[in-house]
N, C-alpha and C positions, 0 to 999 in steps of 0.2 A: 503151307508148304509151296503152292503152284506161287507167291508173289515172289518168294524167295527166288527161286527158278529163276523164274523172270527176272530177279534184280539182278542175280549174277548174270543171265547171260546177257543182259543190257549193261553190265560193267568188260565182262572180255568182247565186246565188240567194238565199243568204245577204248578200250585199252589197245587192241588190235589197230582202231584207226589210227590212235594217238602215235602208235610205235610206226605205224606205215609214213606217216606223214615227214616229209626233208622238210631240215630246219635251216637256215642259214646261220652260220656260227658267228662270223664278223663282217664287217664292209668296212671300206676307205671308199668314198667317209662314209662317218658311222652316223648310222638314224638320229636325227636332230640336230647334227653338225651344223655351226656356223661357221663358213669358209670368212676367212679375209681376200685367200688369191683362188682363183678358178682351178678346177683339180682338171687335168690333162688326162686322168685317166681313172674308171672303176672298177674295184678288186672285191671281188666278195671269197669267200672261204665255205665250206660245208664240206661236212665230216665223211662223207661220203664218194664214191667215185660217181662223178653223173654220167648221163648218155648225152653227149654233146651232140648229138641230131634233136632230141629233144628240149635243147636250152632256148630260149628266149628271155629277152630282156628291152626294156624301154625306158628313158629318160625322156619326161616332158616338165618343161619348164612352166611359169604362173602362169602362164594363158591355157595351157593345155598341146600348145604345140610340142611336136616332134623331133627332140634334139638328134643330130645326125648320129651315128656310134660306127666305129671299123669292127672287122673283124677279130672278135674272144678269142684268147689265147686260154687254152687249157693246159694248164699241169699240177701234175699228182705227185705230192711231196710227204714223207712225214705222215700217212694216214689222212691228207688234207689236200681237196680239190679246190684248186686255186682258180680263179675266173679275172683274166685281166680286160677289160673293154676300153680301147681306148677311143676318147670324145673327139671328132673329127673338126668341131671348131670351138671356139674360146667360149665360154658361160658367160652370159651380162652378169648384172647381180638379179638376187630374186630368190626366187621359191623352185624348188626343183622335186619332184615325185623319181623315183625309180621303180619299175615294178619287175618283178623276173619269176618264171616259172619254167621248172623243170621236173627231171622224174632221175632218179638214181640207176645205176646198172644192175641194183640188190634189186628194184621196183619200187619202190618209193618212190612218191610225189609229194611237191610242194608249193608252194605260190605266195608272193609275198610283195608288198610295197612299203617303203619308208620314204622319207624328206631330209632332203638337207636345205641349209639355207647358203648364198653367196652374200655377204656384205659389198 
């Protein structure tokens, strides 16, 4: 009886994290993207309202360097937080990582990186 216990409450804890955790819904571009022209600007989506004091975000290109980014534009549409970043200079081609982390106004957190590629 005491494992059972134990498995449930190692399943609602786990179920508790899963549910706390922000997810990012979509991106422009999207994870694995191969660009032909250099995108001018990064859009992610998540179902959530964030706390824009807590937003971060980074774009580094194949070396590891630091691509420049302006200031996110926030807006809340339709149940859906929009995050516009717009890239301060042109992308060569190459390999590109994005990473972003944030926390929701509900508390939720999340953290997350993908790639695109430029031809």
């Amino acid at each position: 009886m005491r494992h059972i216990a134990a498995l449930v409450t190692v399943f609602m804890l786990a179920s508790t994290t899963a549910a706390d955790a922000l997810v990012l819904g979509l991106s422009d571009p999207a994870p694995g993207a191969v660009l032909t022209r250099p995108p001018k600007l990064i859009r992610l989506v998540f179902t959530e309202r964030l706390d824009e004091h807590s937003w971060r975000l980074a774009v580094t290109d194949t070396h590891g360097s630091t691509v420049p980014t302006g200031k996110p534009f926030f807006s809340w549409h339709n149940w859906n937080q929009l995050i516009v970043v717009p890239l301060d200079e042109p992308l060569a081609s190459g390999r590109y990582t994005i990473a972003w982390s944030t926390a929701s106004l509900e508390g939720s957190h999340g953290n997350g990186t993908f790639n695109f590629t430029l031809k």
